[in-house]
N, C-alpha and C positions, 0 to 999 in steps of 0.2 A: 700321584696324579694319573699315571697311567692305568692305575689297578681303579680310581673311580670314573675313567673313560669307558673301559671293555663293561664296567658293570650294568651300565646304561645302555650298550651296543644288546639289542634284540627284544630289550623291555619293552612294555607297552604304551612306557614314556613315549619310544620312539617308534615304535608300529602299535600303535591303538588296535586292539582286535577288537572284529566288528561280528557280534553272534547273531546268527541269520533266525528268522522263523522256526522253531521247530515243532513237532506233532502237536505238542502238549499245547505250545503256544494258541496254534488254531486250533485245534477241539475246545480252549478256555473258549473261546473269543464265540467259538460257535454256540455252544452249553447257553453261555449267559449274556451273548447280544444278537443269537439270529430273528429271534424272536421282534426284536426293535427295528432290526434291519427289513424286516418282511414288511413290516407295517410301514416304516417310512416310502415304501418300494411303494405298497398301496396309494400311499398319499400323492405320490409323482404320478402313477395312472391315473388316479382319479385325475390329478389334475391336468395333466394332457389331455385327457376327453374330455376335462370339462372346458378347456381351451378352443378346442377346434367345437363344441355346441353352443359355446357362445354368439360364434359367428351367426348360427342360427337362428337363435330364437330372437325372436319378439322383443318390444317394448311389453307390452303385458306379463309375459309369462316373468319377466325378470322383476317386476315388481311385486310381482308375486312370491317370488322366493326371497325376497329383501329380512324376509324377519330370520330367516335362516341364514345367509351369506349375505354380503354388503351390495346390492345389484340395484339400488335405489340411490344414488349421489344425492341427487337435487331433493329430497326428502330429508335424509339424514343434513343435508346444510343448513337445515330449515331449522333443524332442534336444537332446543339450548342445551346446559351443558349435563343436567339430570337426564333429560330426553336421549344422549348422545350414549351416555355411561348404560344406559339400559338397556338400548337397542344392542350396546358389544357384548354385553354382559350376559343377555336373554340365549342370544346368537348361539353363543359357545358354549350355555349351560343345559343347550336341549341335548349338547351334543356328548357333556361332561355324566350327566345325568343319564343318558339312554344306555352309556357305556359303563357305568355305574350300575345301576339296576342287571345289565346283560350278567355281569360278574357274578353275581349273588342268583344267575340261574342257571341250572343242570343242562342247560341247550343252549347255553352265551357262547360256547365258543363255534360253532359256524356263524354265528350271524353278526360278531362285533367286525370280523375282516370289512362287512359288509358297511357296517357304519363309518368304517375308515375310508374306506373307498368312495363314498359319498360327500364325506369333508372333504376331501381331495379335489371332488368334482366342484365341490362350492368355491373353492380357492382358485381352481381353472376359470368355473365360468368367471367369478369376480373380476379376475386378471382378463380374462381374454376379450370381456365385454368392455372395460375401459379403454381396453387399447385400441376395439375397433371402434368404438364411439368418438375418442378425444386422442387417440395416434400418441404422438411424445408425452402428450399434455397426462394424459391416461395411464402411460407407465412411470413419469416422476409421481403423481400421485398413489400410485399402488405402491413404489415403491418406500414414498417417503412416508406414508400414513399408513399404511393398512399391511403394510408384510413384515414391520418388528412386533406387533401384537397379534400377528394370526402364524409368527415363527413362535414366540413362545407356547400359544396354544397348544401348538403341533406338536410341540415338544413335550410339554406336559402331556399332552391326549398319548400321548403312544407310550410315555410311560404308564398311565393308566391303565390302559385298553393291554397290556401286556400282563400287568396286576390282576384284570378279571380274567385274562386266560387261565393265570392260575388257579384263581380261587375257583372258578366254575368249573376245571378240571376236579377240585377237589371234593365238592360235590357233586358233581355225574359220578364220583367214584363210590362216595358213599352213597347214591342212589342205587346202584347198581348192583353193591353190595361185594365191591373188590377191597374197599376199604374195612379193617377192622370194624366190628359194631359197635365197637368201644371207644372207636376213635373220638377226640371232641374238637370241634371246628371252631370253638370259642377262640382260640388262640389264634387261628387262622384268619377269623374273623375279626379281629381287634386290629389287629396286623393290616387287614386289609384296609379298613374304615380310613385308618391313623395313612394311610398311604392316600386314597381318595381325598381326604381332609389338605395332603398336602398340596395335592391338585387342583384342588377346590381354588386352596390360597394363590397358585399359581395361575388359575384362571381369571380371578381377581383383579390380580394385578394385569394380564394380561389387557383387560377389561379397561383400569386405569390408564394404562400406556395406550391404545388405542384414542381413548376420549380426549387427553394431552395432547397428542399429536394431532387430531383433529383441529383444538381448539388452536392451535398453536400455528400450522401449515394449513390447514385448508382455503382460508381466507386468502391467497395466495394464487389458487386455479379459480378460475374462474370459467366455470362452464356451462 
C-alpha cells in the first residue's frame, strides 16, 4: 500500500503539467490562420466605419445600396417569400462572385482586401442605421434576423477570399515567370473550383437561414 501511495506522489495524476505555447506552436498558427485573421480584422473596420456613416447618410442613399447590404426594412417586409430568398441570395453572391473571379486573376490579390473591407462596411452601415432609425427595436432585429446569416456569410467569404489569395498568387507567379514553365495549374485549379463550390453551398444556405428567420421574426417589429 505504501509502495502504491509514493508511486502516485509527483505523477501527473497528481500535478497535471500544463505545456505552454511554444515557437513552433505560433509560427503553425501564423503559416496557416494569419491569413483569416487579417481578413476578419478587415471585416471589423469596415464595419466600424461603416457604423459611424450610417449615422450620416440619407434616406436615399441607403435605399440605394439595399440591393447590396440590407438598408431597405420596409421593402424587404413587403416581399413574399421567393422575393425575400433572392434579394439574401443576390446580396452576397455579387460579393461571393467578385471574390471569385479576383482569384482566378494575376492582380486579385491587392484588390480582394478591398472587397472585404467593403462587406464590412455594408454590415456596419446595416447595423448602424437600424439602430439609429428604431434604437432597441433596431438592434433585436439585426440581431435576431440578419447577423446569423450575414455570420455564416463572413465566414464562408474569408474562407474564400483567403483561397483566391492563393490561387492568384499562383498565377502572378506564372505570369511572371518565377514559376516553372511546365508547371500546370490544372490541379490548382480543380482544387480551387471544388473550394468556391463549397462556398457557394455555404452561401446558399446562408441565403436560406436569412429568408427563415425573416419569415419567421420579422412579423414581430413593427416599424
Amino acid at each position: 500500500m505504501k509502495g502504491v501511495v509514493f508511486s502516485f506522489k509527483g505523477s501527473s495524476f497528481v500535478r497535471p503539467h500544463f505545456r505552454g505555447l511554444s515557437k513552433s506552436d505560433i509560427k503553425y498558427f501564423c503559416k496557416r490562420y494569419l491569413k483569416h485573421c487579417a481578413f476578419v480584422l478587415l471585416l471589423l473596420v469596415g464595419l466600424a466605419v461603416g457604423a459611424v456613416f450610417a449615422g450620416k447618410a440619407d434616406e436615399q442613399l441607403m435605399n440605394s445600396l439595399d440591393f447590396l447590404f440590407t438598408t431597405n426594412i420596409s421593402a424587404r417586409l413587403e416581399q413574399d417569400v421567393f422575393g425575400t430568398f433572392c434579394a439574401c441570395f443576390a446580396s452576397d453572391f455579387v460579393f461571393f462572385f467578385t471574390i471569385f473571379l479576383l482569384g482566378m486573376a494575376p492582380w486579385g490579390i491587392p484588390v480582394i482586401p478591398f472587397v472585404i473591407l467593403f462587406k464590412g462596411f455594408g454590415i456596419g452601415i446595416t447595423a448602424g442605421y437600424l439602430v439609429s432609425l428604431h434604437s432597441l427595436a433596431g438592434v433585436g432585429f439585426y440581431l435576431l434576423i440578419i447577423l446569423p446569416g450575414t455570420f455564416l456569410f463572413c465566414f464562408a467569404l474569408v474562407l474564400l477570399s483567403v483561397n483566391s489569395i492563393y490561387f492568384s498568387a499562383k498565377i502572378f507567379r506564372q505570369v511572371i515567370g518565377k514559376a516553372k514553365q511546365n508547371t500546370v495549374l490544372s490541379e490548382s485549379l480543380k482544387k480551387y473550383m471544388s473550394q468556391a463550390m463549397t462556398v457557394l453551398i455555404m452561401t446558399f444556405c446562408a441565403a436560406i437561414l436569412d429568408t427563415v428567420l425573416w419569415l419567421m421574426f420579422s412579423g414581430a417589429f413593427k416599424f
